[in-house]
N, C-alpha and C positions, 0 to 999 in steps of 0.2 A: 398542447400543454404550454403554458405561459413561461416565456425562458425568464430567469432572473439570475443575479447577479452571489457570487457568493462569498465574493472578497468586502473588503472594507476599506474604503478609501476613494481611488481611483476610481473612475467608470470603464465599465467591462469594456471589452475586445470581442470584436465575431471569433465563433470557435472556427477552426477549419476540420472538415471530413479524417476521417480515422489514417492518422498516417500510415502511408505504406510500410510495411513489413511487417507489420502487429499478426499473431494471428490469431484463432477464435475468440481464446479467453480476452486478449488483451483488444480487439477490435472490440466485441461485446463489451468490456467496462466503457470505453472512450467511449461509444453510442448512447451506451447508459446515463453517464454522466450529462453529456453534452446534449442530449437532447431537450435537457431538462434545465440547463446552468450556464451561463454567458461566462467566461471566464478571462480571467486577467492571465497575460504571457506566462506569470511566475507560477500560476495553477496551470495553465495547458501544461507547464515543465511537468511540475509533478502528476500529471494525470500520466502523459508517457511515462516516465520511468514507472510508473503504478501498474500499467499496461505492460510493458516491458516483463516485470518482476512478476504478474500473473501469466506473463505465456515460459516463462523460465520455471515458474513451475509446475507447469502441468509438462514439459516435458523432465523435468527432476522426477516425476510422480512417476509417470511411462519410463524411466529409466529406473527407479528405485520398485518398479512392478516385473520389471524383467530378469531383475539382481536378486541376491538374499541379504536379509539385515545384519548379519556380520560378518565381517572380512577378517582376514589373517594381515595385521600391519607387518612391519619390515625385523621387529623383534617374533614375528610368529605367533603374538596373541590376536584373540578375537577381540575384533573393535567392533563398534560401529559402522556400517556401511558410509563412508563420506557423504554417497548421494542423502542418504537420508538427513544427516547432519544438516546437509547445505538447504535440505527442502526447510527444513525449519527455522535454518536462520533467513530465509526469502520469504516465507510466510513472515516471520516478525516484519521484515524492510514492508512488505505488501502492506500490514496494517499501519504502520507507521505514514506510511504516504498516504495513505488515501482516509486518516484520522489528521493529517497537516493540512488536505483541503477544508478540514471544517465544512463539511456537507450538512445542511439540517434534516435531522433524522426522519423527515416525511409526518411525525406526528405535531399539529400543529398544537397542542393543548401542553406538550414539553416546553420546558425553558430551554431557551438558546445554549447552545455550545458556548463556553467562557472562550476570554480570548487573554487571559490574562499573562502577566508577566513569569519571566522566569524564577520558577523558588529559589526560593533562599536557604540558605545551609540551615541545619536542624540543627537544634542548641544541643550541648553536651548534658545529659540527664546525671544529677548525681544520685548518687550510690547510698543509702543509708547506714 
């Protein structure tokens, strides 16, 4: 497979091999990625923490598989299991990194990922 470049700007960096201590999920994304993508230092960042935030959840999963979904908090109501809580807010972090590499979607007949600026505040609509 033909490596290429997926930033804008600079010219890429060699990727290096799947850092030590990743484990399956998060080794399998880093391979994935990089066997296919030259990346710049500030993508290799976010591929690890993306890596990272996929093996943190699949042990939240294995820990939220061994629990039940609601717990008794410190008033004695039933809440939410924490674990589960926290898988969810790791899954959003997971999409978010690995939607900031702006990877092309594999289909080449799509138009490119935008890369545009930060919105702007929405106008106040009035009321009739």
């Amino acid at each position: 497979m033909a490596r290429q470049s997926i930033s804008a700007g600079q010219g890429p960096v060699g990727v290096t091999p799947a850092p030590a201590g990743l484990d399956d999920s998060g080794t399998r994304l880093w391979e994935s990625v990089a066997d296919g993508f030259e990346l710049d230092v500030h993508e290799q960042l976010l591929l690890l923490q993306a890596c990272r935030t996929a093996d943190l959840l699949d042990r939240l999963a294995l820990e939220a598989s061994r629990g039940r979904l609601t717990v008794k908090n410190a008033k004695g109501e039933e809440v939410t299991n924490p674990v589960i809580t926290e898988h969810r807010q790791q899954s959003l972090v997971l999409a978010r990194l690995l939607a900031s590499l702006r990877m092309p979607s594999g289909e080449e007949d799509e138009r490119p990922q935008r890369r545009g600026a930060v919105r702007g505040s929405y106008g106040v609509r009035r009321v009739a």
